[in-house]
C-alpha positions, 0 to 999 in steps of 0.5 A: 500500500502507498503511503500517503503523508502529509507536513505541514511546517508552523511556528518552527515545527513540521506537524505530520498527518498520513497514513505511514507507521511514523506519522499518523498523529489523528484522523487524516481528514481533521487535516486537510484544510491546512496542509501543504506539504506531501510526501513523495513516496520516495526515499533519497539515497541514505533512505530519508522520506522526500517532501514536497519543500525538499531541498536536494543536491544530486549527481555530486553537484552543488547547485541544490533543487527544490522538490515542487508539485506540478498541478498541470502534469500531477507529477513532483518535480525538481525546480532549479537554478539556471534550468529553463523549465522544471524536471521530473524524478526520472528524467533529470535525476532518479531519487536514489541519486538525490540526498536531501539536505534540507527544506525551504522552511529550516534552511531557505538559504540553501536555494540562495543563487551564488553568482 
């Protein structure tokens, strides 16, 4: 069965709602007006959950991309400096060769451009 889960960033904390072992807190459906963040139902390479809000580096790069949704393709997505367009897991990059190393919440700084 697919996890369906869900975070919600407030006051400097995440808040978890779904259906997974580690996150069900209460009824999904007392929610579902304030969440905003849901969870991929991928794993980056050291086996971290990956978010909607992510920030990840892959293929030994340091330029960081955000993990967003595309409501037009109903797809996640990578969104990156200096790329044209957003990609999808599996075109650009495959999940198991990302490592998340923030989120647009805690470290906003990450997605900064350096010039």
């Amino acid at each position: 069965m697919r996890e369906i889960e869900f975070r919600q960033w407030s006051s400097g904390f995440f808040h978890y709602w779904g259906s997974g072992p580690d996150s069900f807190t209460g009824p999904l459906s007392n929610h579902l007006d304030i969440l905003s963040e849901q969870y991929t139902g991928l794993r980056d390479k050291n086996g971290k959950k990956i978010f909607e809000g992510d920030v990840v580096i892959f293929r030994n790069t340091k330029t960081p991309a955000l993990i967003v949704w595309n409501p037009l393709f109903a797809s996640f997505c990578l969104r990156r400096s200096g790329w044209v367009f957003n990609h999808f897991f599996g075109e650009a990059v495959y999940p198991f060769d990302v490592e998340v190393i923030g989120n647009i919440h805690e470290n906003p700084e990450l997605l900064e451009v350096k010039e």
